[in-house]
N, C-alpha and C positions, 0 to 999 in steps of 0.2 A: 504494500500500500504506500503510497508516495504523499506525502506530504508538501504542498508548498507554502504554509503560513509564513509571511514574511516576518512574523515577530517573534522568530525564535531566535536566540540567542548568538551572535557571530560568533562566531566563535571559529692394489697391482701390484707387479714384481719389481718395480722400480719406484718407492714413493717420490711425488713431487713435491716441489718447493711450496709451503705455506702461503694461503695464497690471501690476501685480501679481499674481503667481501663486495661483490658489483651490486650494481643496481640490476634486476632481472627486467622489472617491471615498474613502471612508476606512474601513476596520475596525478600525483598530488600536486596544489598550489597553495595560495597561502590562506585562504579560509573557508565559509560553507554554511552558508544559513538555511539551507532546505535537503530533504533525503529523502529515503527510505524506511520505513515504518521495521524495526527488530521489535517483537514484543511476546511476551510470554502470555498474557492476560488480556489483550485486546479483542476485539468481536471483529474478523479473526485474527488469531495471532499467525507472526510470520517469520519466517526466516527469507536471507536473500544472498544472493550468490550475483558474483562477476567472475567472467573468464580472461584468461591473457593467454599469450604463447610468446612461451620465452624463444629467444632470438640466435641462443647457447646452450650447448649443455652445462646443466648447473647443479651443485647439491645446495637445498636449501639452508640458510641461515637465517631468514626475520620474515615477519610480516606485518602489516602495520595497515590501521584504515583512518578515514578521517570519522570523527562518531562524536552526537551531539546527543548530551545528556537530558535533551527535554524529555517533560511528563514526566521525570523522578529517575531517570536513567537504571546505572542497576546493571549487571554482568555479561557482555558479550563473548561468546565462544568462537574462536577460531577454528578452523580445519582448511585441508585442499581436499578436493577431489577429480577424480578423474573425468572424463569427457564422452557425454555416453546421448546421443541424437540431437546433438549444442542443446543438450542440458545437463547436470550436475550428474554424474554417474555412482562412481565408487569411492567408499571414503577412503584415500589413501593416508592422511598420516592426522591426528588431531596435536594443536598449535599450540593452544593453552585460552587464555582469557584475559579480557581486559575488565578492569571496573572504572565504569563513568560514572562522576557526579550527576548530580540533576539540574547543576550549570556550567557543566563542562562544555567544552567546544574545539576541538583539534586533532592532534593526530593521536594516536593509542595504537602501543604495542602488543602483539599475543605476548603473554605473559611466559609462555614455552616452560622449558627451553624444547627448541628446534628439535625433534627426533631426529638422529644419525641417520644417513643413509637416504635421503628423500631427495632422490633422483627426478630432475628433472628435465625434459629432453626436448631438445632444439626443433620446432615448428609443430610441437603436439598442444594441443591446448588443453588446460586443468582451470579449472573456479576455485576460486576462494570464499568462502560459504562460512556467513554471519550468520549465529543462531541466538536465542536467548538463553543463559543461563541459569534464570531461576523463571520462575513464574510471574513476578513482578516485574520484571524487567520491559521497559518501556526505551527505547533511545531510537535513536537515524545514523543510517549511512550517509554521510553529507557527500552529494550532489556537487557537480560545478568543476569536476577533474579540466585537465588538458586533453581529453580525447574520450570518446564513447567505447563503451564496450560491450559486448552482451551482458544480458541482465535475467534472473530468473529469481522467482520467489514461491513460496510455499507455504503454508498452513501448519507442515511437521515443525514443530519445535525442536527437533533431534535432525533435520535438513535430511533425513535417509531417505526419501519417497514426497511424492505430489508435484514436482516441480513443475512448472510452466516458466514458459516463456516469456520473456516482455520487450519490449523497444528496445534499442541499445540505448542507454545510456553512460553518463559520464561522472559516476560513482568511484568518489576517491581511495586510494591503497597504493602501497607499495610492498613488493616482493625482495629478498635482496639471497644473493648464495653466493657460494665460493665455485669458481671453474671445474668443471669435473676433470680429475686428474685422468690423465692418458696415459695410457700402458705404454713403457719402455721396454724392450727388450732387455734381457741380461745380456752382459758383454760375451759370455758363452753362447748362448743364444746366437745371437748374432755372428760369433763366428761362425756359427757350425750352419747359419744359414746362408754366408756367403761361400764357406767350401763347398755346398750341394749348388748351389750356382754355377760355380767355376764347372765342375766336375759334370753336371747338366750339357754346360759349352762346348768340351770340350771332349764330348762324347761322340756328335757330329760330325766332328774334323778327322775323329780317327779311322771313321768308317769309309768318308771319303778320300783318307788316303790308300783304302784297301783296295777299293777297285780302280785304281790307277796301275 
């Protein structure tokens, strides 16, 4: 449920080098007076999801939205999920939570930490899927990003099932991870796969010099 009352509140076998954290995904700008209805207890309550497609391969590190504590705000749950008919599929990895005052107004961290291992792979798209945390919970996705993006929302308060579809809009968040490390070969390795090379070449030559 979309909300625009203008009077809310502004508000491998070879490890690689440690890598610092990229931005994957980002919409965010600097503020956000209208959203997306999160709520546990409304007539209906809803969860709401946006998709992105990272542009890298990434393992993830942070997630972040912009969420506005109107109507008593109250506990938002993080997760991603996978991509299943451009709607919210599978749940792959839960994020943690944030808590909004009920005059909050800005960005909010999943409270995490980041589960290991939450591969993410260059041109596949995944959502990132607001739910409510308790029953009480009332707040907004703040609206107003640098760019649209799919958009789907639902009735499940647990985001697992109902989704539907909506506009694209330009619901703020940002994603961030570390490069996925590429598999080196071992220096043995790699010998023994340029002697099967040579030895491949130089297989040819000897045959040709037999029927000469």
């Amino acid at each position: 449920m979309r909300l625009d009352h203008c009077s809310f509140l502004i508000g491998s076998s070879l490890a690689a080098p440690a890598a610092q954290a990229d931005v994957i995904f980002s919409n965010l700008i600097s503020s956000s007076t209208i959203g997306w209805t999160i709520t546990g207890f409304s007539i209906p309550s809803e969860s709401v999801a946006a998709a992105f497609t990272p542009t890298g391969d990434y393992d993830l590190t942070g997630a972040e939205a912009w969420l506005i504590g109107d109507h008593g705000g109250g506990t938002i749950d993080f997760a991603l999920y996978s991509n299943s008919g451009s709607l919210p599929g599978t749940l792959l990895a839960s994020l943690g939570s944030a808590t909004v005052g009920p005059t909050d107004n800005g960005v909010f961290t999943a409270g995490g930490p980041i589960p290991s291992g939450v591969l993410l792979s260059s041109g596949v798209e995944y959502w990132l899927v607001l739910t409510p945390g308790t029953s009480s919970t009332f707040a907004l996705w703040g609206e107003g990003g640098s760019s649209s993006v799919p958009v789907a929302f639902t009735t499940d308060t647990t985001g697992a099932s109902g989704w539907t579809g909506a506009n694209a809009d330009n619901l703020q968040f940002e994603l961030t991870g570390t490069p996925a490390a590429t598999t080196v070969p071992e220096p043995a390795s790699a010998i023994l796969l340029l002697s099967l090379l040579i030895l491949l070449t130089a297989i040819p030559a000897r045959r040709l010099r037999r029927e000469h």
